[in-house]
C-alpha positions in Angstrom: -2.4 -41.6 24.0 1.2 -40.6 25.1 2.1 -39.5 21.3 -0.9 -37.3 21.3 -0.3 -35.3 24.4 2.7 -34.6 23.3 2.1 -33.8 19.1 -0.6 -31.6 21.1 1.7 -30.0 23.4 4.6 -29.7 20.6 1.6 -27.5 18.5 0.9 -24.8 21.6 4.4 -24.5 22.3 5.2 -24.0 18.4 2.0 -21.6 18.0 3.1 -19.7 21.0 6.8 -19.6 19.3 5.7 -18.5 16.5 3.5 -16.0 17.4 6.1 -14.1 19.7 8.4 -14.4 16.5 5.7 -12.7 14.6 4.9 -9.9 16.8 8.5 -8.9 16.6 8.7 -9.2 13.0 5.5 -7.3 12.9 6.5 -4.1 15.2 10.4 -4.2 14.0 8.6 -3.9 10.2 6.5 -1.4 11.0 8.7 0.9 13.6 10.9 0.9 10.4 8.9 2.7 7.7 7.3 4.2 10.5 10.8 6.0 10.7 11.3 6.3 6.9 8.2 8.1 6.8 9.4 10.5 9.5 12.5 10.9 7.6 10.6 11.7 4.4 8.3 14.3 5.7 11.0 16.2 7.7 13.3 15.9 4.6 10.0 18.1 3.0 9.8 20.2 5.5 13.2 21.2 6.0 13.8 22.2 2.3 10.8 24.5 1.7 11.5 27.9 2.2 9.2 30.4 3.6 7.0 32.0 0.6 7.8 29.3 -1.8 5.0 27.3 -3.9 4.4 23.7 -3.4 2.0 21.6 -5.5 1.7 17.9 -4.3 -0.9 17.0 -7.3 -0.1 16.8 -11.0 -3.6 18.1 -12.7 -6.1 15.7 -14.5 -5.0 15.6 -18.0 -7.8 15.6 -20.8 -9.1 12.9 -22.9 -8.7 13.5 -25.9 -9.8 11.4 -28.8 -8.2 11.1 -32.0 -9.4 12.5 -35.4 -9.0 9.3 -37.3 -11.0 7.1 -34.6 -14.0 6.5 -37.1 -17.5 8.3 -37.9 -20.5 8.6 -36.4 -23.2 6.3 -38.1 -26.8 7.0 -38.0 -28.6 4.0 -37.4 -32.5 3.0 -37.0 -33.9 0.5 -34.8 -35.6 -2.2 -36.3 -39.1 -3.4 -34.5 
């Protein structure tokens, strides 16, 4: 009875532990490409010039399909 208490008392202290550790982890990750990302738009920002263009999408290119892909072949349906 002894060993149980204390295997369960060993798991909410190590659950607790671990989710503290976590949490930092967690907010340290994320205030850190939250920053990068700052960085990255002011970078933008900061080089544009008044009056100049600035396209942020590369336009849809066309499919195109090939001459030599085969011909078309009439077919009739068989009842």
């Amino acid at each position: 009875m002894k060993f149980l208490i204390i295997f369960i008392l060993i798991l909410v202290v190590l659950s607790w532990f671990f989710r503290m550790i976590m949490g930092y982890f967690a907010r340290n990750f994320f205030n850190i490409t939250g920053q990068a990302t700052r960085q990255k738009t002011q970078h933008k920002t900061k080089t544009r010039k008044q009056g100049d263009v600035h396209i942020d999408q590369q336009p849809a290119r066309d499919k195109k399909i090939k001459d030599d892909v085969g011909e078309y072949v009439d077919y009739e349906e068989i009842k």
